[in-house]
C-alpha positions as CSV (number, residue, x, y, z in Angstrom):
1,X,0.0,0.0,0.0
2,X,1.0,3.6,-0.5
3,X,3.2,2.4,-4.1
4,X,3.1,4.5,-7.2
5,X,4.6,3.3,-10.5
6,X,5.8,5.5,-13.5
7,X,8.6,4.5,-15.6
8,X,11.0,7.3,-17.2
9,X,12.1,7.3,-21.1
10,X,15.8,7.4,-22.2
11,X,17.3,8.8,-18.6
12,X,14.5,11.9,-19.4
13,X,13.9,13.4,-15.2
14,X,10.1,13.6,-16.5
15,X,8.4,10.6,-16.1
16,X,6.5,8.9,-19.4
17,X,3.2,10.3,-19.5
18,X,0.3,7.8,-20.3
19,X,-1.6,8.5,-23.2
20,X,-4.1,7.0,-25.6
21,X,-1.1,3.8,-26.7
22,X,0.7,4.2,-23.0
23,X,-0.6,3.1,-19.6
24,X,0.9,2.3,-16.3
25,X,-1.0,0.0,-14.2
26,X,-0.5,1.2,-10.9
27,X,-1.5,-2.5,-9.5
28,X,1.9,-4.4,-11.0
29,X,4.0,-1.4,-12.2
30,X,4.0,-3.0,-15.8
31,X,4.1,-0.7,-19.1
32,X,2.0,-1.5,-21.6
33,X,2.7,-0.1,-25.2
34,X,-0.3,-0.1,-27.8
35,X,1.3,0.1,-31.6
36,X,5.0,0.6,-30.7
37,X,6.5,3.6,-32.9
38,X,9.8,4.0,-34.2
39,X,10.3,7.2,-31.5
40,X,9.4,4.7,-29.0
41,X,12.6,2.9,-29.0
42,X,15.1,3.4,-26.2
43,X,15.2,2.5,-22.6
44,X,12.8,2.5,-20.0
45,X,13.6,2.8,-16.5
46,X,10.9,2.0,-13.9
47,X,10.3,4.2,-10.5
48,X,8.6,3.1,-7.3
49,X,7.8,5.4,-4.7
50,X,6.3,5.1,-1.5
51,X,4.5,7.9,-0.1
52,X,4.9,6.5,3.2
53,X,8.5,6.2,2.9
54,X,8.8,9.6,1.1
55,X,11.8,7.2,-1.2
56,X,12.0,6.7,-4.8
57,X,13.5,3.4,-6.1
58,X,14.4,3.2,-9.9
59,X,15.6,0.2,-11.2
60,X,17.7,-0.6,-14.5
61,X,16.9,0.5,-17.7
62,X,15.2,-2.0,-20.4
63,X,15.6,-1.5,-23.6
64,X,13.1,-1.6,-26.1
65,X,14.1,-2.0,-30.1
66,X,12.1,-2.6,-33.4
67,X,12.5,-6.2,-35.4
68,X,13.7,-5.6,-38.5
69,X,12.2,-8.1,-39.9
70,X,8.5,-7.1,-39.1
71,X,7.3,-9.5,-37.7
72,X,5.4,-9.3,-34.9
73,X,4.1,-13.1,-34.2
74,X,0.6,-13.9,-34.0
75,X,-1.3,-14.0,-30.9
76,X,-4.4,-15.2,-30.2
77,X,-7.6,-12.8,-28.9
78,X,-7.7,-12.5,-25.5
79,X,-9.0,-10.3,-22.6
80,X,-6.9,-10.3,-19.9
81,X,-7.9,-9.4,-16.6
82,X,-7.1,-9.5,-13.0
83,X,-10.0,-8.0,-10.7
84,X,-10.2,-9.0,-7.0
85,X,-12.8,-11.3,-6.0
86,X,-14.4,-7.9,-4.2
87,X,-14.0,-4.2,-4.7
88,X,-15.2,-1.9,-1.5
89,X,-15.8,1.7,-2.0
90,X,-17.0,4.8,-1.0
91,X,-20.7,6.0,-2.1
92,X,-19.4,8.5,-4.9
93,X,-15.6,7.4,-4.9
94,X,-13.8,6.5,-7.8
95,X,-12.7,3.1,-8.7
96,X,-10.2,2.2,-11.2
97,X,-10.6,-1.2,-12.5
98,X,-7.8,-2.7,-15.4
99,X,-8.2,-5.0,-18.2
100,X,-6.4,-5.6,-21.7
101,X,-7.5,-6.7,-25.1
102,X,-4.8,-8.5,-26.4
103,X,-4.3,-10.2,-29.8
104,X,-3.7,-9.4,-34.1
């Protein structure tokens, strides 16, 4: 509890902002890219802070590079989803709930 996740692009001191093809989850820390571009190669460095803590952890870069081939590989259609068995909130809280559509 009390763990954000952002991940930082090519050593950059701003964090990767999420957009309509980038997305943090904030419950595993991954990265998801939608449609990689060719300006989205580099490295990617993950951050972890803790609130509680008041410390920020980065860990080591990964790099991410195009095929040159093209090919992708195939994948099969799938939803992917990890919701807890029950979700309690607050009468006119927000809840943020995360699931991928996966596939080609």
């Amino acid at each position: 509890p009390g763990l954000s996740y952002s991940w930082i692009f090519n050593n950059n001191t701003l964090h990767l902002q999420e957009d309509s093809r980038r997305f943090v989850s904030q419950e595993t820390g991954n990265l998801y890219l939608a449609k990689v571009e060719p300006w989205d190669v580099g490295n990617y460095t993950c951050a972890v802070s803790s609130a509680g803590a008041q410390r920020r952890v980065t860990g080591p870069p990964t790099a991410l590079t195009l095929r040159s081939d093209g090919v992708m590989g195939e994948y099969e259609p799938k939803i992917e989803v990890r919701f807890p068995e029950t979700i309690h909130a607050a009468k006119g809280s927000s809840v943020r709930l995360e699931c991928f559509a996966l596939g080609k």
